[in-house]
CHARMM internal coordinates of N, CA and C (Angstrom, degrees):
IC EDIT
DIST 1 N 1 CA 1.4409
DIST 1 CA 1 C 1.5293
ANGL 1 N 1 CA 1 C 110.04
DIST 1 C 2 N 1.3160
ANGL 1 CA 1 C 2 N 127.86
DIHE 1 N 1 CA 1 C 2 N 57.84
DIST 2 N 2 CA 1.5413
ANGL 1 C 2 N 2 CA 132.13
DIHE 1 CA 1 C 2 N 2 CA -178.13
DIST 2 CA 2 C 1.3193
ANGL 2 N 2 CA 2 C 90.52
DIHE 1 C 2 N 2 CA 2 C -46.12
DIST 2 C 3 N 1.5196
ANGL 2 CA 2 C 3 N 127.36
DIHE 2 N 2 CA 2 C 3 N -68.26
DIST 3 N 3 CA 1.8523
ANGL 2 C 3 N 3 CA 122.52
DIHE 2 CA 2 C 3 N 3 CA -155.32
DIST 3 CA 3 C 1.9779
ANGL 3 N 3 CA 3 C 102.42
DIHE 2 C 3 N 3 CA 3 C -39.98
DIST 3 C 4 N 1.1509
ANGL 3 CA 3 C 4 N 117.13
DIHE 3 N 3 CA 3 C 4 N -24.81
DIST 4 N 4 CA 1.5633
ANGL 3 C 4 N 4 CA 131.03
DIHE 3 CA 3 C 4 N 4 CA -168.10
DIST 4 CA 4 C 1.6392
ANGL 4 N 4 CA 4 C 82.99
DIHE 3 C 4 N 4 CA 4 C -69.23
DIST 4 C 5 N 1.2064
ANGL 4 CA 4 C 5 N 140.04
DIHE 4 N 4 CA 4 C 5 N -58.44
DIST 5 N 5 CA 1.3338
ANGL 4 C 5 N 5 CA 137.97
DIHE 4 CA 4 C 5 N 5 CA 176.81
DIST 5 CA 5 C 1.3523
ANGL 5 N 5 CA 5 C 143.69
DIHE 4 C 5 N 5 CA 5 C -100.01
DIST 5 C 6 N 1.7899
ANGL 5 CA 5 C 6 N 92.21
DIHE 5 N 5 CA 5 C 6 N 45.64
DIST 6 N 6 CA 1.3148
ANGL 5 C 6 N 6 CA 84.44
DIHE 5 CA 5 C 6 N 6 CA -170.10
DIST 6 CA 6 C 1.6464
ANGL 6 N 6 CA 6 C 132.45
DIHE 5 C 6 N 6 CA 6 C -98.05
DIST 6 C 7 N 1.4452
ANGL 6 CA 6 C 7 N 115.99
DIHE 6 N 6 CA 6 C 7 N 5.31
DIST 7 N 7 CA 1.6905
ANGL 6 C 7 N 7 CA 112.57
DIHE 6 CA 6 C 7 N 7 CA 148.67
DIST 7 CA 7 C 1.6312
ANGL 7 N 7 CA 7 C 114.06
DIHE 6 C 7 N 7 CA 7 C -71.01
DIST 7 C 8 N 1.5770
ANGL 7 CA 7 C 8 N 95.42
DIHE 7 N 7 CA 7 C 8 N -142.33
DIST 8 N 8 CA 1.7316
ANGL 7 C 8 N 8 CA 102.71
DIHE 7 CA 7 C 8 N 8 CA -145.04
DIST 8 CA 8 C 1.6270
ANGL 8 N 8 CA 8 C 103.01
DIHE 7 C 8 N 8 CA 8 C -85.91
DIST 8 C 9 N 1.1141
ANGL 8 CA 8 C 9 N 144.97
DIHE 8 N 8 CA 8 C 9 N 105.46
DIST 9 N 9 CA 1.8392
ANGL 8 C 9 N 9 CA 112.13
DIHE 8 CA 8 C 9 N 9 CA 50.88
DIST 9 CA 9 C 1.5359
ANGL 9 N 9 CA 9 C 102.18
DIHE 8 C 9 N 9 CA 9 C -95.94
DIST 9 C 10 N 1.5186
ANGL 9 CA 9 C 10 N 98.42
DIHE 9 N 9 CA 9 C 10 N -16.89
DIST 10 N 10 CA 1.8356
ANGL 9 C 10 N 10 CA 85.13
DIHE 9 CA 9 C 10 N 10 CA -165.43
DIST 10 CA 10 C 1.1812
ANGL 10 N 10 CA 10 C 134.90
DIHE 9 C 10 N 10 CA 10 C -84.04
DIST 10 C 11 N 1.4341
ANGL 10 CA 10 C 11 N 128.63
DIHE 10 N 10 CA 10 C 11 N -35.47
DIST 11 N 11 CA 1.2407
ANGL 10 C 11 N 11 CA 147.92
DIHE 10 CA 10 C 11 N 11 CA 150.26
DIST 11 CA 11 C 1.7274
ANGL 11 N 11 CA 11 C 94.00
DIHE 10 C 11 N 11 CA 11 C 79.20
DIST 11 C 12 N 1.1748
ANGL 11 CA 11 C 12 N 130.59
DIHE 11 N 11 CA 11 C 12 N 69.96
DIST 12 N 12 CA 0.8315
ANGL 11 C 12 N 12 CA 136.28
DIHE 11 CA 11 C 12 N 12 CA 177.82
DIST 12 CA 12 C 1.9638
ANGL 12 N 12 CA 12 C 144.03
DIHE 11 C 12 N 12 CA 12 C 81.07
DIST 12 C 13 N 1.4104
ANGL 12 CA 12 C 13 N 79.25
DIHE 12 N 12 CA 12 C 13 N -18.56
DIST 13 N 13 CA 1.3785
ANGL 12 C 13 N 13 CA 101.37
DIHE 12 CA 12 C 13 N 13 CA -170.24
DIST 13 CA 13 C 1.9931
ANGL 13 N 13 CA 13 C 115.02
DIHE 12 C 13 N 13 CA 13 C -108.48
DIST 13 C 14 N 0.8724
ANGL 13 CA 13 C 14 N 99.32
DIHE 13 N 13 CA 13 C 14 N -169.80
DIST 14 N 14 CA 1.5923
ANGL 13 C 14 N 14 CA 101.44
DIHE 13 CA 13 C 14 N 14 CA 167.65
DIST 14 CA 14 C 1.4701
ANGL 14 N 14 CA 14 C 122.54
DIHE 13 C 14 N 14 CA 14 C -94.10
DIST 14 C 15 N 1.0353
ANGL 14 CA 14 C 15 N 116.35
DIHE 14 N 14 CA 14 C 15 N -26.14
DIST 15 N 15 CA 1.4426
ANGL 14 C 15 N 15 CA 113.01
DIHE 14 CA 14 C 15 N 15 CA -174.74
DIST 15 CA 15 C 1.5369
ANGL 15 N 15 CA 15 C 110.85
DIHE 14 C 15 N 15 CA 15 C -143.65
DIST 15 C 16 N 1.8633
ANGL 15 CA 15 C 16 N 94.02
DIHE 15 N 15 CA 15 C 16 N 122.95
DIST 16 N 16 CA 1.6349
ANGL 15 C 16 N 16 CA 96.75
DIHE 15 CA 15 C 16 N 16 CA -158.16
DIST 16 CA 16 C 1.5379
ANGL 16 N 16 CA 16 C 115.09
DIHE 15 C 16 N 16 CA 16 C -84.99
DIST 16 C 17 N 1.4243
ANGL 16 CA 16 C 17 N 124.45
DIHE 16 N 16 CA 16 C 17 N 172.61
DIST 17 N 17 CA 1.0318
ANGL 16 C 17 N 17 CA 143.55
DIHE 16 CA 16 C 17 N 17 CA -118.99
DIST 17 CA 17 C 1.7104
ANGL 17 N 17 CA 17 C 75.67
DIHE 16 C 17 N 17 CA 17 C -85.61
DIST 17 C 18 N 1.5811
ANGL 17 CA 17 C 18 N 121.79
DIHE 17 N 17 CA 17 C 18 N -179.00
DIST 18 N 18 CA 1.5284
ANGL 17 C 18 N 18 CA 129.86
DIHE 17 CA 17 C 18 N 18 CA 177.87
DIST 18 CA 18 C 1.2435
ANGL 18 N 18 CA 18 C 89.86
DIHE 17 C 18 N 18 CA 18 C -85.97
DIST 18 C 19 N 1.6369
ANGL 18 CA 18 C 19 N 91.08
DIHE 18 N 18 CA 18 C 19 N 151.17
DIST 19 N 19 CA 1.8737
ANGL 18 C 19 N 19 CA 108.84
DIHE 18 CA 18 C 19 N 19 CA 174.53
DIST 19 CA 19 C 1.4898
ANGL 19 N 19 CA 19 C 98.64
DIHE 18 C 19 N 19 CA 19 C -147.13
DIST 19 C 20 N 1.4920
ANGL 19 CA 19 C 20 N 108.24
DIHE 19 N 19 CA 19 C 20 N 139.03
DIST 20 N 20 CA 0.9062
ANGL 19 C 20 N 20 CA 133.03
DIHE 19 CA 19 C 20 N 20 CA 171.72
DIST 20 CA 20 C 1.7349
ANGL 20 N 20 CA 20 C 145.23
DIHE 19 C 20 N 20 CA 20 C -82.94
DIST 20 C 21 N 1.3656
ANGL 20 CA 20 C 21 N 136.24
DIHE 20 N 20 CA 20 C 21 N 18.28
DIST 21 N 21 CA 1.3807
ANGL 20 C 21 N 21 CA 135.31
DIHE 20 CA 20 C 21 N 21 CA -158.30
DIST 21 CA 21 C 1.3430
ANGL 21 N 21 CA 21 C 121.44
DIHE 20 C 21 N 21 CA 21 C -52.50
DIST 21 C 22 N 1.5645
ANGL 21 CA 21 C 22 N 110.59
DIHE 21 N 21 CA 21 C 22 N 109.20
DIST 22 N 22 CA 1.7249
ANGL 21 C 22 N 22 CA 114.88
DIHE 21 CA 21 C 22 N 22 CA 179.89
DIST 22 CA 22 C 1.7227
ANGL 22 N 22 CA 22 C 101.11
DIHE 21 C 22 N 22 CA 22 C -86.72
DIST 22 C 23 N 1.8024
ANGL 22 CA 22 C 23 N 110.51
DIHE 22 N 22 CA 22 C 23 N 125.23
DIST 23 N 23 CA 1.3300
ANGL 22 C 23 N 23 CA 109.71
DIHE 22 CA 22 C 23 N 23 CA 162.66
DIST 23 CA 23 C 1.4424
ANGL 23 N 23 CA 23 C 98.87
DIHE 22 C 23 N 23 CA 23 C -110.01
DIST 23 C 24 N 1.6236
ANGL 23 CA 23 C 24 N 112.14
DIHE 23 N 23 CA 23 C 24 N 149.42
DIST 24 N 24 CA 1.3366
ANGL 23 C 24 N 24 CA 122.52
DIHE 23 CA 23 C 24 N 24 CA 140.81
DIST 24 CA 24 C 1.3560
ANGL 24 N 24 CA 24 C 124.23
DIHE 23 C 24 N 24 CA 24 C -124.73
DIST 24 C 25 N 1.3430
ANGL 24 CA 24 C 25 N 95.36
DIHE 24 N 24 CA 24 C 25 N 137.33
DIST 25 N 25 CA 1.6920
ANGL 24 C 25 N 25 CA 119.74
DIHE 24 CA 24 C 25 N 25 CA 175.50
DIST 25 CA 25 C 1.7609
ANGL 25 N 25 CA 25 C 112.90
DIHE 24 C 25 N 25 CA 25 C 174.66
DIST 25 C 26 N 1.2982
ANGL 25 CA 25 C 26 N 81.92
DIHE 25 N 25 CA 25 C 26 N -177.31
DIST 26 N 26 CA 1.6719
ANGL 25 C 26 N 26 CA 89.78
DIHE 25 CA 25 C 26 N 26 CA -173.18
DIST 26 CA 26 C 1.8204
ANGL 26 N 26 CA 26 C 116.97
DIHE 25 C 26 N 26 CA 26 C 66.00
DIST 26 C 27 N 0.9577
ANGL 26 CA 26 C 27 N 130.18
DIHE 26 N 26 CA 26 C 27 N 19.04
DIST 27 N 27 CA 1.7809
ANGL 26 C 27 N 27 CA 145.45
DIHE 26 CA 26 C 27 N 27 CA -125.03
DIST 27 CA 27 C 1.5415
ANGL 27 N 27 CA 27 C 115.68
DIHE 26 C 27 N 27 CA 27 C 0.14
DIST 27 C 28 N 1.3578
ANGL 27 CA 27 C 28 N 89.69
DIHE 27 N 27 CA 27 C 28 N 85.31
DIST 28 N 28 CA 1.9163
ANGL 27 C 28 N 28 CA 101.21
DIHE 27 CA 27 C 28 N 28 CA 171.61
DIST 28 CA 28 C 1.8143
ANGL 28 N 28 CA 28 C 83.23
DIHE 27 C 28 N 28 CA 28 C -175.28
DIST 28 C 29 N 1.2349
ANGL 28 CA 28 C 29 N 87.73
DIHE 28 N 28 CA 28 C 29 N 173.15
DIST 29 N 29 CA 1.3281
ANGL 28 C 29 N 29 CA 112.10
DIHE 28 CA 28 C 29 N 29 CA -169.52
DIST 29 CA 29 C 2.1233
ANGL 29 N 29 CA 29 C 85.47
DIHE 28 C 29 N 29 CA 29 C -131.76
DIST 29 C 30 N 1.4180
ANGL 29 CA 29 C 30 N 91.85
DIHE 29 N 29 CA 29 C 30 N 140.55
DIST 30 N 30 CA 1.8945
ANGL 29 C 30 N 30 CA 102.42
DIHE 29 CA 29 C 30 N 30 CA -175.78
DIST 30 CA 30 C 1.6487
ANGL 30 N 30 CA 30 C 90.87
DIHE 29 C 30 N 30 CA 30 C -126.94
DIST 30 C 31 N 1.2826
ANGL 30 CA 30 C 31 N 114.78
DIHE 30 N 30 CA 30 C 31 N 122.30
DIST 31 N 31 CA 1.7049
ANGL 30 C 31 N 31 CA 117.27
DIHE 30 CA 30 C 31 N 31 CA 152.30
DIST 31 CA 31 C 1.5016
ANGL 31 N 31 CA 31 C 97.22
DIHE 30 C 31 N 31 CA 31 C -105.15
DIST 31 C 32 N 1.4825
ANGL 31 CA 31 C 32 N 100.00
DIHE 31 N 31 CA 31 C 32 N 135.47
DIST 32 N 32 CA 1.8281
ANGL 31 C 32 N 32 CA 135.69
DIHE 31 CA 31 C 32 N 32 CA 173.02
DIST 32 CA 32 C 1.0478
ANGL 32 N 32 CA 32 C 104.56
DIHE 31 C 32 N 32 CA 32 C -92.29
DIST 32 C 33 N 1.5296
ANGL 32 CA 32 C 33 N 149.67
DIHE 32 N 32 CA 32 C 33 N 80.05
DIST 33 N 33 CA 1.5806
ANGL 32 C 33 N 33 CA 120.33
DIHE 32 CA 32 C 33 N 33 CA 153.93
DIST 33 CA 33 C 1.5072
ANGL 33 N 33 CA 33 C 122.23
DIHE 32 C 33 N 33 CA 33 C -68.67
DIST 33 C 34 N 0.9922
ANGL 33 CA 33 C 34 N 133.55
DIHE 33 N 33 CA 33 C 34 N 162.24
DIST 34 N 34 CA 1.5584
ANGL 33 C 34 N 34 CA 138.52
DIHE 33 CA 33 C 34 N 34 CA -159.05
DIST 34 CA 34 C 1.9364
ANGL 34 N 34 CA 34 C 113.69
DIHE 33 C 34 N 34 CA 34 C 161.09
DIST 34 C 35 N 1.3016
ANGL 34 CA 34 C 35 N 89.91
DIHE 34 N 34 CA 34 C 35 N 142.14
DIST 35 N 35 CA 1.6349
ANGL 34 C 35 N 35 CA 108.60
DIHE 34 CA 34 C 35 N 35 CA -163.54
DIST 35 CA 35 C 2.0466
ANGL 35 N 35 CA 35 C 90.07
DIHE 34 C 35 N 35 CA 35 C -119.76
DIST 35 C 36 N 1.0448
ANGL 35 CA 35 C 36 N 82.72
DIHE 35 N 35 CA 35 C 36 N 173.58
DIST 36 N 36 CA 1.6371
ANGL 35 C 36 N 36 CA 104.51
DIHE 35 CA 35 C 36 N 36 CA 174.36
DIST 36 CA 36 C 1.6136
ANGL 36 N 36 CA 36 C 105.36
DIHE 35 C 36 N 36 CA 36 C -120.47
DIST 36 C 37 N 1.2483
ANGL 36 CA 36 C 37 N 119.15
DIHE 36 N 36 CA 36 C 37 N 135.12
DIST 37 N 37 CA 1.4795
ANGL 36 C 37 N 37 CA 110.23
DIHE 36 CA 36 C 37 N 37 CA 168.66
DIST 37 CA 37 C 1.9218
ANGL 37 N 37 CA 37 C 116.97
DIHE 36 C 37 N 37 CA 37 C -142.05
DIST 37 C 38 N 1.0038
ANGL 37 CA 37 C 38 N 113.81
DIHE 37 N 37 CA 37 C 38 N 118.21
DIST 38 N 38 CA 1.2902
ANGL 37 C 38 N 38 CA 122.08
DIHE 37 CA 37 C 38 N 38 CA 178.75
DIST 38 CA 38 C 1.7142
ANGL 38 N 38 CA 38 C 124.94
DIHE 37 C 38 N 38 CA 38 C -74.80
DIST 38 C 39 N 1.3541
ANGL 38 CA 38 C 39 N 111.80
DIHE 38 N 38 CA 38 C 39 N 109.60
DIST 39 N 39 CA 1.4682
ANGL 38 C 39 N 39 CA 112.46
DIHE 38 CA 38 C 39 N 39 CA -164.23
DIST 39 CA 39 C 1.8616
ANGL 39 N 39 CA 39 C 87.43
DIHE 38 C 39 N 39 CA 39 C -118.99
DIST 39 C 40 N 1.4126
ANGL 39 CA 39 C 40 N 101.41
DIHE 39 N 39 CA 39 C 40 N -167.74
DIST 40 N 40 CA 1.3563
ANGL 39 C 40 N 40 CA 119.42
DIHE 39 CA 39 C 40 N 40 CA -144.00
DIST 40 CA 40 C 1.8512
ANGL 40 N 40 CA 40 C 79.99
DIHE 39 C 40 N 40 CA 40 C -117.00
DIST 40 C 41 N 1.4052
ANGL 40 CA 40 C 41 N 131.62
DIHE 40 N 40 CA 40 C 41 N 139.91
DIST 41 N 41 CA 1.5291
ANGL 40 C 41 N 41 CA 138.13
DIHE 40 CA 40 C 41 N 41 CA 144.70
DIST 41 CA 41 C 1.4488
ANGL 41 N 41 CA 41 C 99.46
DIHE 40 C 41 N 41 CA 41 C -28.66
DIST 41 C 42 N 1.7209
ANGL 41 CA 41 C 42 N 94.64
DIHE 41 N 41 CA 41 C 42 N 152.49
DIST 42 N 42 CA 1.3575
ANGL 41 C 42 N 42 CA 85.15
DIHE 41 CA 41 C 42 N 42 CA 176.09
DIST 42 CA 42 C 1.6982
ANGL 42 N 42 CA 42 C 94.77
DIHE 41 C 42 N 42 CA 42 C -129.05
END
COOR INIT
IC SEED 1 N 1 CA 1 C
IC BUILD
């Protein structure tokens, strides 16, 4: 049922757009990319 999700992250689809989270600590800086994706029970 994408139309069930169709604002933000999903915008219509099943699997939302790329996202990016910058941490710093520890002395480094870490970028996370990561999506969300909606599958079926199994």
């Amino acid at each position: 049922m994408p139309e069930t999700f169709f604002g933000w992250p999903f915008y219509g689809a099943s699997r939302s757009v790329t996202q990016t989270m910058v941490m710093v600590g520890d002395g480094g800086q870490y970028d996370v990319d990561f999506h969300w994706q909606l599958s079926q029970p199994q």
